[in-house]
C-alpha positions as CSV (number, residue, x, y, z in Angstrom):
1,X,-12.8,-61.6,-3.5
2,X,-14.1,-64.1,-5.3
3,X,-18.0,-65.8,-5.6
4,X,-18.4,-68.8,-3.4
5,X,-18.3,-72.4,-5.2
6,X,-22.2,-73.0,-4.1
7,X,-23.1,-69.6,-5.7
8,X,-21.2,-70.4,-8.5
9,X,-22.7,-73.4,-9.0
10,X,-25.6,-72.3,-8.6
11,X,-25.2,-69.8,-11.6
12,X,-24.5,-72.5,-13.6
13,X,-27.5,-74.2,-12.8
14,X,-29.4,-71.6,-13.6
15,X,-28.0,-71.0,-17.1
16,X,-30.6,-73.1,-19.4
17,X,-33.3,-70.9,-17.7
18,X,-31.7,-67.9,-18.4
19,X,-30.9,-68.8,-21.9
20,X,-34.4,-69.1,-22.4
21,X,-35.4,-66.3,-21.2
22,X,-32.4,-64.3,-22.4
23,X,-33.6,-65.5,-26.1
24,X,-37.3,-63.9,-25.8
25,X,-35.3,-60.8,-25.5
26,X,-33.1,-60.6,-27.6
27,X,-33.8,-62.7,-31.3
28,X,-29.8,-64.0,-32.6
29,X,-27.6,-65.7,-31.2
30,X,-25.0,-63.4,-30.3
31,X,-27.3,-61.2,-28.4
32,X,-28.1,-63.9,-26.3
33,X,-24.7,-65.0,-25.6
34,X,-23.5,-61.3,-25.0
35,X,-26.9,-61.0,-22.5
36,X,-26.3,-63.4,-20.6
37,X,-22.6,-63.0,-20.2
38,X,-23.3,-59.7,-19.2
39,X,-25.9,-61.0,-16.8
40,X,-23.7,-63.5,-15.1
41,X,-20.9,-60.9,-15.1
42,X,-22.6,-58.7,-13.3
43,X,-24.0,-61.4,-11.2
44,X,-20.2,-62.5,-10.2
45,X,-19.6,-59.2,-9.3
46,X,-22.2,-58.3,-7.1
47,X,-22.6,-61.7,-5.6
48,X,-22.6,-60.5,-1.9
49,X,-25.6,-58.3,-2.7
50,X,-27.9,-61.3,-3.3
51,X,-29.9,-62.2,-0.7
52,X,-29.8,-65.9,0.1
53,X,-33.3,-65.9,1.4
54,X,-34.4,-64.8,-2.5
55,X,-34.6,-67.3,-5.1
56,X,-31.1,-66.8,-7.3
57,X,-32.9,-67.5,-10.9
58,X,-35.8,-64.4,-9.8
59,X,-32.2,-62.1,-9.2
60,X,-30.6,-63.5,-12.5
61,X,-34.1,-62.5,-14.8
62,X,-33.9,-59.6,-13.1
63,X,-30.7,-58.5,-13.9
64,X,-31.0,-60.0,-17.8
65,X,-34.2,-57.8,-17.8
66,X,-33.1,-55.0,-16.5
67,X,-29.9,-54.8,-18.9
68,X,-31.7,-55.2,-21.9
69,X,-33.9,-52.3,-21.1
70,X,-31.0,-50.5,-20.7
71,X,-29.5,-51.8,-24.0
72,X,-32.8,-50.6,-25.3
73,X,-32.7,-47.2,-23.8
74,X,-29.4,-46.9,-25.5
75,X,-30.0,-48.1,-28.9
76,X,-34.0,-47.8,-30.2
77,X,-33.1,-50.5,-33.1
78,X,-35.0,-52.9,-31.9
79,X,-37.6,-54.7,-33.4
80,X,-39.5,-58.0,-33.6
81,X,-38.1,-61.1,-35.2
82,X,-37.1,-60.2,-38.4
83,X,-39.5,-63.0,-41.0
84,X,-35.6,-64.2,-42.3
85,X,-34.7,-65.5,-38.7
86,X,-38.3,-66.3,-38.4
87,X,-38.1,-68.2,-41.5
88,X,-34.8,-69.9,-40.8
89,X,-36.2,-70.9,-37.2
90,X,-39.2,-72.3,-38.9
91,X,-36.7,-74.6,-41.0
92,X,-34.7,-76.1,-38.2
93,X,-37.6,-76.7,-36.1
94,X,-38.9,-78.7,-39.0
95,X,-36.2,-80.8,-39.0
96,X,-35.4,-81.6,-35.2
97,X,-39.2,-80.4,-34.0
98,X,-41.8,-82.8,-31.6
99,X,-44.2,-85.2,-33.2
100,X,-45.8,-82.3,-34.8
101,X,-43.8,-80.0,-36.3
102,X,-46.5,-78.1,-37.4
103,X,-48.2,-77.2,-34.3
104,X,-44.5,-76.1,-33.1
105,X,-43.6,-74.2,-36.1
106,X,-47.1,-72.1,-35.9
107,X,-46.5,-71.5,-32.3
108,X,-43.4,-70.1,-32.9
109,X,-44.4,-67.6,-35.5
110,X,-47.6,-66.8,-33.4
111,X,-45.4,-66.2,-30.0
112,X,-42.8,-63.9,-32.6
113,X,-45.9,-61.5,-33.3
114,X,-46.7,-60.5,-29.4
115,X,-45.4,-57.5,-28.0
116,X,-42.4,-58.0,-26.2
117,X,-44.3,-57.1,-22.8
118,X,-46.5,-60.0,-23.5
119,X,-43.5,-62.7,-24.9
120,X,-41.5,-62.3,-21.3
121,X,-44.7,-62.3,-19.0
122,X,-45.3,-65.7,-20.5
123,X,-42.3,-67.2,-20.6
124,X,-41.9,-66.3,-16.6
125,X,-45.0,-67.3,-16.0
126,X,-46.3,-70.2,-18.5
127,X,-42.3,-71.6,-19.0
128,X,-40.2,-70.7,-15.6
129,X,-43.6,-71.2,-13.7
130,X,-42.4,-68.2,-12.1
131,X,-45.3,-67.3,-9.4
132,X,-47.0,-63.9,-10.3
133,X,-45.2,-62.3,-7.5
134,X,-42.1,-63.6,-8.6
135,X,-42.5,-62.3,-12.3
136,X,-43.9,-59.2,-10.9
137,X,-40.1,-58.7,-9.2
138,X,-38.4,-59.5,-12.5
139,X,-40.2,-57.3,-14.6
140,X,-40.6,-54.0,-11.9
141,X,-44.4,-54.0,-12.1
142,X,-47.1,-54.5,-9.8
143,X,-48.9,-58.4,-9.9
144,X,-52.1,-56.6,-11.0
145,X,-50.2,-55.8,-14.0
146,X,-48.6,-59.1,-14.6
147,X,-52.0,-60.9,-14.3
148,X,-53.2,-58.3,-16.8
149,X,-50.5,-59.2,-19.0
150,X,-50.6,-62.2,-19.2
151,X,-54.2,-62.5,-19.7
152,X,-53.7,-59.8,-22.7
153,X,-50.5,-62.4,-23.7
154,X,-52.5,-65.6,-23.6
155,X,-55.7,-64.1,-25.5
156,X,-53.3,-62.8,-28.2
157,X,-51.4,-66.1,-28.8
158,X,-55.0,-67.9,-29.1
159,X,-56.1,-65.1,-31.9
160,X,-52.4,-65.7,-33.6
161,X,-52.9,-69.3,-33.5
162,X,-56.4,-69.5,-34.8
163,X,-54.8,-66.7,-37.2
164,X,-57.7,-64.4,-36.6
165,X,-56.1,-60.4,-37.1
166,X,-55.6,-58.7,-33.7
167,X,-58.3,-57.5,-32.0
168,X,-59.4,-54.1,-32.6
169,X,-61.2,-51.4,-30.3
170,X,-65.0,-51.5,-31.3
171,X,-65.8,-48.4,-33.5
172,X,-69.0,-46.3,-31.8
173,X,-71.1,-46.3,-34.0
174,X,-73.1,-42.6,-35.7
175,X,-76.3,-42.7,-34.7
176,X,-78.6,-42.1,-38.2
177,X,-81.7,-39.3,-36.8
């Protein structure tokens, strides 16, 4: 049996979100594409367990976050943007960047160093405007934790911006008798 036309339409809607997302993930380009294939592959085939109360882009991150765990669980490869992708990213969004390429460019290098954790938490949040709740459901975690996350997220982004080092632990200091 196949999906319904307004579910698959709605799927298709969706898509640009899920890109996005899909690319704080994973960092090339096929990645993406095989992510979010996956994702709406899965999503076609289990398309009478969505709920139609739920919001369908909250069940699609879901699903796209949940499979690249698992692709992580299955191959510990990963790693951050490597500084040639970083570098060739830099380039094109020089040439076809906002009024201030600049300010684009840095914040793309400064969003490439935070943790994974802290990339997805604000694109749901700051870029989806996914409600805390609602991120809190895409990533399995409590909202305490996502609030925490982000806060951690946003503080770090600042420092890489200002490019300040990461924040350390303060060091107790000897006391001198």
């Amino acid at each position: 049996m196949h999906a319904p036309e307004p579910f698959r339409r709605q799927l298709l809607d969706a898509l640009p979100r899920l890109r996005r997302y899909a690319r704080t993930l994973v960092h090339d380009a096929a990645g993406v594409d095989d992510l979010v294939q996956g994702t709406i592959e899965r999503a076609l085939s289990h398309w009478h367990q969505f709920d139609q109360r739920r919001d369908l882009l909250v069940w699609l991150l879901s699903i796209a976050h949940n499979a690249h765990h698992d692709s992580l669980r299955r191959d510990r490869r990963w790693q951050g943007l490597p500084p040639d992708e970083l570098a060739q990213l830099q380039d094109a969004q020089a040439h076809h960047g906002p009024r201030d390429p600049g300010l684009r460019i840095d914040l793309l290098a400064a969003f490439a160093q935070l943790a994974p954790l802290h990339r997805e938490v604000l694109l749901l949040v700051g870029v989806e405007q996914l409600s805390y709740a609602e991120c809190a459901e895409v990533l399995q975690l409590p909202a305490g934790t996502v609030m925490s996350r982000l806060s951690r997220a946003r503080a770090a982004l600042r420092q890489a911006l200002d490019g300040a080092p990461p924040a350390r632990p303060p060091v107790p200091l000897k006391r001198v008798v």
